[in-house]
KEKE-3310 file (N, C-alpha, C; in steps of 0.2 Angstrom, whole numbers, plus 5000, padded with zeros to 4 digits):
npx = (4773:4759:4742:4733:4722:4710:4699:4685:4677:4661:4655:4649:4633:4615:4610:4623:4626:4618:4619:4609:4606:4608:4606:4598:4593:4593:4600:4607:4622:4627:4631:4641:4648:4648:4659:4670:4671:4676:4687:4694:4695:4705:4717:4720:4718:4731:4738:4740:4725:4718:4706:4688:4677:4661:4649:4630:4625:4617:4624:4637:4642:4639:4653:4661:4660:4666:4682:4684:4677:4688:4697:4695:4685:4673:4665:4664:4648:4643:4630:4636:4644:4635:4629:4626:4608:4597:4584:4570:4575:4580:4584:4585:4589:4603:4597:4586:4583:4586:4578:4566:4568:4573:4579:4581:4591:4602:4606:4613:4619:4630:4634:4637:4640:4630:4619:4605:4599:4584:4573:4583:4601:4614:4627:4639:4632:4634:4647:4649:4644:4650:4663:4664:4666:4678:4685:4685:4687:4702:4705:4703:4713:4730:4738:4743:4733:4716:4700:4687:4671:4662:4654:4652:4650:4652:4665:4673:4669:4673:4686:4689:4687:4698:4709:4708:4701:4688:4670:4662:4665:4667:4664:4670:4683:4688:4690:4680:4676:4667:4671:4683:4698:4705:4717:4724:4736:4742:4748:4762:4764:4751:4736:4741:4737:4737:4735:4723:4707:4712:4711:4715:4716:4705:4703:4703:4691:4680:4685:4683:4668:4653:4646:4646)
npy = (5071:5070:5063:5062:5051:5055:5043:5045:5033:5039:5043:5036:5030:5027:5016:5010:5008:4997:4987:4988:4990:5004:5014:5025:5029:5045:5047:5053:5059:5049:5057:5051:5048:5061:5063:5057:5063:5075:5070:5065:5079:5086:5076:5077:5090:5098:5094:5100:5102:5100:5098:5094:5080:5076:5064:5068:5066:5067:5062:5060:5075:5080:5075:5078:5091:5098:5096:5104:5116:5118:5121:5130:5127:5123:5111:5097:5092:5077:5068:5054:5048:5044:5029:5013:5010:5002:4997:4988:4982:4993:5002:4988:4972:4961:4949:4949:4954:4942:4932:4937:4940:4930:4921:4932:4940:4928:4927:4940:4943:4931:4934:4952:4961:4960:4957:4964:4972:4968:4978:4988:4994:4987:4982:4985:4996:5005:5007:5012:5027:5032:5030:5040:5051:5050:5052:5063:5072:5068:5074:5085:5090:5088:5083:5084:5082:5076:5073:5063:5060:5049:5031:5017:5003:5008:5015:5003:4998:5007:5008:4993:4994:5003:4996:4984:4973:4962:4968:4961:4956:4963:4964:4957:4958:4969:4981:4991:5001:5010:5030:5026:5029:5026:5026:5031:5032:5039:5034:5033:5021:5018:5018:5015:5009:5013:5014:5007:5008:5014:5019:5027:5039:5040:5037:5024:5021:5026:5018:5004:5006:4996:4991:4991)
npz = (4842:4851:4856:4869:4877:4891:4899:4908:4920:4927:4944:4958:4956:4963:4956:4951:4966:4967:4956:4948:4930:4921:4910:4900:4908:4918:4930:4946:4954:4968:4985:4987:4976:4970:4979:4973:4962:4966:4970:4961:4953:4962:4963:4946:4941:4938:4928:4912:4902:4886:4882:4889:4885:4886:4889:4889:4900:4918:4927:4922:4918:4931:4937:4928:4932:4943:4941:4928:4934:4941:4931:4922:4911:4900:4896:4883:4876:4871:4862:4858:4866:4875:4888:4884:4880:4888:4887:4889:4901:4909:4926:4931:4940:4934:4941:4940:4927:4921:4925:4920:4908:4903:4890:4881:4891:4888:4878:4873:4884:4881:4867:4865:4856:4843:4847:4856:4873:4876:4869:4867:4863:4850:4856:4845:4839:4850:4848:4836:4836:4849:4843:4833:4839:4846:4834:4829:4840:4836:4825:4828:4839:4839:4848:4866:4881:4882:4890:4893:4898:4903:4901:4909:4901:4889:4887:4889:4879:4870:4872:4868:4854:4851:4855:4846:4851:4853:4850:4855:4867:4877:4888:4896:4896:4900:4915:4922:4936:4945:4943:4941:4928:4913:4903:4887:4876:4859:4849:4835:4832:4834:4845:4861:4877:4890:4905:4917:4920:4935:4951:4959:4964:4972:4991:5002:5007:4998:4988:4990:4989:4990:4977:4957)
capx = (4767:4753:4736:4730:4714:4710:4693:4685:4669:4657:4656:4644:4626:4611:4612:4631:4628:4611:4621:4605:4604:4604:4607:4595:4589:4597:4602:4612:4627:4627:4637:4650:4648:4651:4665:4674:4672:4680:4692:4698:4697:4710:4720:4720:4718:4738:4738:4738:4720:4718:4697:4685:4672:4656:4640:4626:4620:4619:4629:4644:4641:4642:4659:4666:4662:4674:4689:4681:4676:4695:4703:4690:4684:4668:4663:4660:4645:4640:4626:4639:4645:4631:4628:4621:4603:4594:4577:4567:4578:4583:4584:4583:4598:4606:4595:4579:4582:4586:4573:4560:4569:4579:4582:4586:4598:4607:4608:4615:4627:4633:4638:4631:4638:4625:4611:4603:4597:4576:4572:4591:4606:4617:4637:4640:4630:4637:4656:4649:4643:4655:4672:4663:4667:4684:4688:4682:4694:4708:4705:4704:4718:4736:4743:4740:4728:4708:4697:4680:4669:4658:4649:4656:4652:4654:4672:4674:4666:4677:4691:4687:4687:4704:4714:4707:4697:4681:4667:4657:4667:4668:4659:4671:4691:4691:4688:4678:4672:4665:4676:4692:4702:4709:4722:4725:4739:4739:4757:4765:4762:4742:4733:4743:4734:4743:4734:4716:4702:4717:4707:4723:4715:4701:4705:4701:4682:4677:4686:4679:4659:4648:4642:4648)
capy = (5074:5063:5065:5056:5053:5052:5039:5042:5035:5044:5043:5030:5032:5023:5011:5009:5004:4992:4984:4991:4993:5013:5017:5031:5033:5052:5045:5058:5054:5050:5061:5047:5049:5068:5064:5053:5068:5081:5068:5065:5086:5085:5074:5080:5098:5098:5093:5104:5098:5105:5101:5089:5080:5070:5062:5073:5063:5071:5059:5062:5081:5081:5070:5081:5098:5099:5098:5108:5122:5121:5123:5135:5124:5120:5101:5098:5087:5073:5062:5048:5047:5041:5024:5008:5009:4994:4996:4987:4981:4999:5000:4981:4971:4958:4944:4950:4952:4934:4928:4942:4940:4924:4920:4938:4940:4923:4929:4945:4936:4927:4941:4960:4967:4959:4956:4969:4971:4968:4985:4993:4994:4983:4986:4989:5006:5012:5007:5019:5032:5034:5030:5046:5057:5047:5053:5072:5074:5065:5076:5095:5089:5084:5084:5087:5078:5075:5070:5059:5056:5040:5028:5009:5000:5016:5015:4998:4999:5011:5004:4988:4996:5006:4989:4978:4970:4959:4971:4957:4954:4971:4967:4952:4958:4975:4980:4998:5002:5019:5034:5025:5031:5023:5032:5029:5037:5038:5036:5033:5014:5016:5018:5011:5009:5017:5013:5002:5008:5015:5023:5027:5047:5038:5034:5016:5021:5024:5011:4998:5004:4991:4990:4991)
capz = (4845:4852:4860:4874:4881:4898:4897:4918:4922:4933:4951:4961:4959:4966:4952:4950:4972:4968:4951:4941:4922:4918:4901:4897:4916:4919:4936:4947:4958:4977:4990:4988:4970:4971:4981:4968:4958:4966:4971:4952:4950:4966:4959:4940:4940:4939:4920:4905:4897:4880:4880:4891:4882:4892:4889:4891:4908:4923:4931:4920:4918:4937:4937:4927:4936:4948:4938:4924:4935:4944:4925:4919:4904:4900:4894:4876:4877:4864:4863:4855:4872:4881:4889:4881:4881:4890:4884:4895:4909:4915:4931:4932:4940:4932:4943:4939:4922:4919:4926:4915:4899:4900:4884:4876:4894:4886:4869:4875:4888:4873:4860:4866:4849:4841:4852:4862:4878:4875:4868:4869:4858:4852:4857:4840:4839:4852:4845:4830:4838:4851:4841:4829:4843:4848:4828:4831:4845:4833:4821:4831:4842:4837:4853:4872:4883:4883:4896:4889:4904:4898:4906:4908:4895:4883:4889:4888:4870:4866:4872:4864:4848:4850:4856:4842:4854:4849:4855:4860:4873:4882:4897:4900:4895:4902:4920:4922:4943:4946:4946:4938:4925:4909:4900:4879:4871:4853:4846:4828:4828:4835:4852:4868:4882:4899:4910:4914:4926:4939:4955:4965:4967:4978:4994:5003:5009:4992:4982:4993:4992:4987:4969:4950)
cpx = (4761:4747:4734:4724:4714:4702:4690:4677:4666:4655:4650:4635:4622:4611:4617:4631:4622:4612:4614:4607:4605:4610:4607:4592:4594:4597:4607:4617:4626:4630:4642:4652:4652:4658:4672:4674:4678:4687:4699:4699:4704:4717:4725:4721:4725:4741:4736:4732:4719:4709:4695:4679:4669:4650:4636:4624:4620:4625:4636:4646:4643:4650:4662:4667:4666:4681:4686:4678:4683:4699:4699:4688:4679:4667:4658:4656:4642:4638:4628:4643:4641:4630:4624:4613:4599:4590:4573:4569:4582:4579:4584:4590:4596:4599:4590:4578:4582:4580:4566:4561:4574:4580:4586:4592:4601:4610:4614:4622:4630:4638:4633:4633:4634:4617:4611:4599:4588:4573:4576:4594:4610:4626:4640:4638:4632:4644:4654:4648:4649:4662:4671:4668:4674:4688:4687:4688:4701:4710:4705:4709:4723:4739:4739:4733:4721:4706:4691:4677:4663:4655:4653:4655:4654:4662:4674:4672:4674:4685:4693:4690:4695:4710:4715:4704:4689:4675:4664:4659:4671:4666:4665:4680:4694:4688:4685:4675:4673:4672:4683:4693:4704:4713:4725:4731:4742:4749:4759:4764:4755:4740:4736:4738:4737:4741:4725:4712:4706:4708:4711:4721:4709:4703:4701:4694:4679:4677:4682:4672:4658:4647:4646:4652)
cpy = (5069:5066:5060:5057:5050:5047:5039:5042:5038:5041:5038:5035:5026:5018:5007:5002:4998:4986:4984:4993:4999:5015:5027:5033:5039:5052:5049:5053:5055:5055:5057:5048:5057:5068:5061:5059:5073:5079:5068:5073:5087:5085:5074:5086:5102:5099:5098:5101:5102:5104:5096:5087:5076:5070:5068:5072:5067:5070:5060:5069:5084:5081:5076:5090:5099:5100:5103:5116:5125:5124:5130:5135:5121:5113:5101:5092:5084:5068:5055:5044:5045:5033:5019:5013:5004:4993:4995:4984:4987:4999:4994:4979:4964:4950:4942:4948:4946:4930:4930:4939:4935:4925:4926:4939:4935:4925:4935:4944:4934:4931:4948:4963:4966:4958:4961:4969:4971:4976:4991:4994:4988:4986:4989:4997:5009:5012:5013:5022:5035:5034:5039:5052:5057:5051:5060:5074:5073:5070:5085:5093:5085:5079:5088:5081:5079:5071:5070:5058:5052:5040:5021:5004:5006:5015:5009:4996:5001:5009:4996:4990:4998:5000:4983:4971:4968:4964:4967:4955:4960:4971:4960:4951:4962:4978:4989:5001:5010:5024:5031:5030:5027:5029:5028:5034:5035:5040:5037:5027:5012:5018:5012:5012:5008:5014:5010:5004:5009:5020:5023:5036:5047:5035:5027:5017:5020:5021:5006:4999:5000:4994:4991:4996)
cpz = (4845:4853:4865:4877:4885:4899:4908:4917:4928:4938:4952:4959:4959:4961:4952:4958:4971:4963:4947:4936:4924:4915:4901:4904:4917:4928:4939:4955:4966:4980:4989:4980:4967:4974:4978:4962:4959:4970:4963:4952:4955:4962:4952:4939:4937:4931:4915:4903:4891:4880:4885:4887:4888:4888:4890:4898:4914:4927:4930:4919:4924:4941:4934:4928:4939:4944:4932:4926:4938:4937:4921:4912:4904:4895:4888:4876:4872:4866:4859:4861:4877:4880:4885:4884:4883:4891:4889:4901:4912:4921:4936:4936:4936:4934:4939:4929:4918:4923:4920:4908:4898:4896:4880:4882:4891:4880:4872:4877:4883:4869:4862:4860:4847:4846:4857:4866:4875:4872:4867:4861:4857:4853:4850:4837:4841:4850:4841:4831:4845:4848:4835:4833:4845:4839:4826:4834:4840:4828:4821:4834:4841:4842:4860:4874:4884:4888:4892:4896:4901:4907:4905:4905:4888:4883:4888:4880:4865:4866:4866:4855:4847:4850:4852:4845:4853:4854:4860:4865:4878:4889:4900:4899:4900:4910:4921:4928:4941:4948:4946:4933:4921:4902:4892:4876:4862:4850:4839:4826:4830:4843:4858:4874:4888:4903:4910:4921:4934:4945:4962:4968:4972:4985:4998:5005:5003:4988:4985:4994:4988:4979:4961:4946)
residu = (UNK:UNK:UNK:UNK:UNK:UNK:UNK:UNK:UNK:UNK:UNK:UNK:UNK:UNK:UNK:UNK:UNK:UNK:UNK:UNK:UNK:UNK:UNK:UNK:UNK:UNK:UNK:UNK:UNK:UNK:UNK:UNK:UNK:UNK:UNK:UNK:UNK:UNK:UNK:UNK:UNK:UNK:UNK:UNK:UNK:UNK:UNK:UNK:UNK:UNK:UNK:UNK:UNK:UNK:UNK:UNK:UNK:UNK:UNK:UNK:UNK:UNK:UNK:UNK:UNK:UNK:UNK:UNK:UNK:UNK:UNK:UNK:UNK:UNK:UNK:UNK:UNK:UNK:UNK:UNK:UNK:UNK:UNK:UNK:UNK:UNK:UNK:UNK:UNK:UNK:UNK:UNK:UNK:UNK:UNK:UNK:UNK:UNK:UNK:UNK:UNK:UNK:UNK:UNK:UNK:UNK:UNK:UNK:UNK:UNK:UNK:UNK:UNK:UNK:UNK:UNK:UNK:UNK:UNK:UNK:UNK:UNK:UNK:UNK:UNK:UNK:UNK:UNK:UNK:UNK:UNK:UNK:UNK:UNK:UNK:UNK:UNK:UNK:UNK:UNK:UNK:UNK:UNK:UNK:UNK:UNK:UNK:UNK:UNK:UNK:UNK:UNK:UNK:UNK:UNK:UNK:UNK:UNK:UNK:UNK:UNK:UNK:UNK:UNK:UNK:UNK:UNK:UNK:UNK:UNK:UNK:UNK:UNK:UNK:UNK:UNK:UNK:UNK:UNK:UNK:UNK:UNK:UNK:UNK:UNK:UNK:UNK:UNK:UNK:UNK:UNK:UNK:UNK:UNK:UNK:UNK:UNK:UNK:UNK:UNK:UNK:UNK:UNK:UNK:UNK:UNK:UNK:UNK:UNK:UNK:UNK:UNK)
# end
C-alpha cells in the first residue's frame, strides 16, 4: 500500500506571463490561467483522490477549484505550502533585479538554499516548512492519492528534498512551467518520481503561452 502525491502548480498569471518574482504577491490567475485549471479538473476528476492540499494563495486555491468542487472536497490549506518569499524583488523580473541588487542576485544565483533573495527566504526554510506538511499527509494517509497545489519553486523544493537532490540547485535540475503536474510515489524502498512537470491535459495554445 503506497501514497502518491500529485504535486500541480497553478495556472498562468500576470507574473508567471511577464517572468516577475511573486512570492507573497496574492496574485490571481488569468483566463488562460483559469483555463489550465479546469483543464487539469477535466482531465483528473477520474481518479479516486483521498484529500487535496494547497497554498493558501489565490492563485492555487483557484487552480484547485475546478477539480475540487467536481469531487466534492474541499482543499486543506497550509501556509507551509506557499511560495518563496522574495522580499524586495517581488514583482521584479529577473533583469531588473540584477541590475538593483546585483550582488545579492549573484549570491543567490550561486546557492538559494542559503542565500536569500534581498529581504526573502532562503530555499532551506521553505524545504522545512513545506516537507512539514509533505510529513502530515505521510502520516494521515497510508495509501491513495493526494493532490498538493504549490507554487514552482515550492515544488521544485519539495521535490529536491524527496529525490535527495541538493536544494540549492532546485531552480536549475528540475523543470516546473504553469499548470504541469509532477507525480511522487512513495513505495517501500523511498519516493519515486513518476512523472516531472507532464502538461499533456493542456492543449497546444496553452502549453505554448509566453512566460514561466
Amino acid at each position: 500500500m503506497t501514497i502518491t502525491l500529485y504535486f500541480l502548480r497553478h495556472g498562468q498569471t500576470e507574473c508567471s506571463r511577464s517572468h516577475a518574482f511573486c512570492g507573497a504577491i496574492d496574485s490571481e490567475l488569468t483566463p488562460e490561467g483559469v483555463e489550465m485549471a479546469n483543464a487539469f479538473a477535466a482531465a483528473y476528476s477520474s481518479i479516486p483522490w483521498q484529500a487535496v492540499y494547497s497554498s493558501p494563495m489565490q492563485r492555487t486555491l483557484s487552480t484547485a477549484k475546478p477539480l475540487c468542487t467536481a469531487i466534492g472536497i474541499q482543499p486543506e490549506q497550509r501556509n507551509g505550502l506557499k511560495e518563496i518569499h522574495y522580499g524586495e524583488w517581488e514583482g521584479k523580473t529577473p533583469e531588473l533585479i540584477n541590475q538593483e541588487y546585483h550582488d545579492d542576485y549573484i549570491r543567490w544565483s550561486a546557492d538559494p538554499a542559503w542565500y536569500a533573495p534581498t529581504g526573502g527566504e532562503m530555499a532551506i526554510s521553505i524545504a522545512s516548512r513545506s516537507m512539514q506538511v509533505i510529513e502530515e499527509i505521510k502520516h494521515l494517509y497510508k495509501s491513495g492519492n493526494i493532490l498538493v497545489v504549490t507554487h514552482k519553486a515550492t515544488i521544485r523544493i519539495i521535490l529536491c528534498s524527496l529525490l535527495g537532490i541538493d536544494v540549492g540547485r532546485f531552480r536549475y535540475r528540475l523543470g516546473c512551467p504553469v499548470g504541469s503536474v509532477s507525480i511522487v510515489e512513495f513505495t517501500e524502498h523511498g519516493p519515486i518520481l513518476q512523472t516531472l512537470a507532464d502538461r499533456t491535459h493542456l492543449d497546444a495554445r496553452l502549453r505554448n503561452l509566453p512566460g514561466s
